[in-house]
N, C-alpha and C positions, 0 to 999 in steps of 0.2 A: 063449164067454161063461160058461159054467158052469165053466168051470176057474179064476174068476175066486173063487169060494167057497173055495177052498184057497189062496188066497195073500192071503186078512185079517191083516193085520197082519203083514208079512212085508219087511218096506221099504215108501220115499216113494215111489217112482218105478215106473211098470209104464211100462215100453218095449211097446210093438205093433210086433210086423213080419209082417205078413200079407195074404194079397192072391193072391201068385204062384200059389199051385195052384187058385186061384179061376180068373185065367186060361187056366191050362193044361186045363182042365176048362171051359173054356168055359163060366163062372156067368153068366149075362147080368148086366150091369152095375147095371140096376135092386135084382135080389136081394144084390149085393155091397155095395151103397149103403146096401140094410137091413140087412143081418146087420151092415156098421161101424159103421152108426149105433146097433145095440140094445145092441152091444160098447161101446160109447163112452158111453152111457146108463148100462152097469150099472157101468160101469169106473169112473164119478165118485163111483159109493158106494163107494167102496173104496178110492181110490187117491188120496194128497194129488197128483201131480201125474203126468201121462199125457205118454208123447213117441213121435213115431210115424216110425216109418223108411218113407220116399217108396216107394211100389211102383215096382219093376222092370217099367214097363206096354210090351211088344214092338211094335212096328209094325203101328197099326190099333187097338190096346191103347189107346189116349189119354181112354176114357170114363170107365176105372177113375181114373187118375190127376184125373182131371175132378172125381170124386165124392171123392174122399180127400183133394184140396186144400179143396174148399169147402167138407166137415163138419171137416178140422181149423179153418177157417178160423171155421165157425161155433161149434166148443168151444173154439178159443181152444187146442188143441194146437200144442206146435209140432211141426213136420216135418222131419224131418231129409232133404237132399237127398239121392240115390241117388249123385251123384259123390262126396258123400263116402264112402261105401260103397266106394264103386270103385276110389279113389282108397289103401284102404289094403289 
């Protein structure tokens, strides 16, 4: 979030792709739901329009994905699927 002070006025669109080393690091999913959501908070002062690439959630991993579909769903981001990721 604070890297978000340096890219005022820098282009429309802030892409998020983040998540995985939250994972890997075993963030509990609670703490990951807040750090996206204060991201997502500070990210609308700043950005005409936000788009967020689907976490890579592993096997067992299904809470992250849980919490990243329903605050995109609730800001109205949209989410770009991980097949398409995959897929290129």
């Amino acid at each position: 979030a604070a890297q978000l002070e340096r890219l005022q006025g820098r282009g429309d669109v802030l892409w998020i792709e983040i998540g995985g080393n939250d994972i890997l690091e075993n963030l509990p999913p609670a703490d990951y739901g807040a750090h996206l959501e204060c991201l997502l908070n500070r990210a609308r002062g700043h950005c005409g329009r936000i788009v967020m690439m689907e976490i890579p959630a592993p096997p067992l991993g299904g809470a992250y994905g849980v919490i990243q579909r329903d605050l995109a769903r609730r800001y109205g981001i949209p989410l770009v699927p991980k097949r398409r990721l995959m897929a290129i």
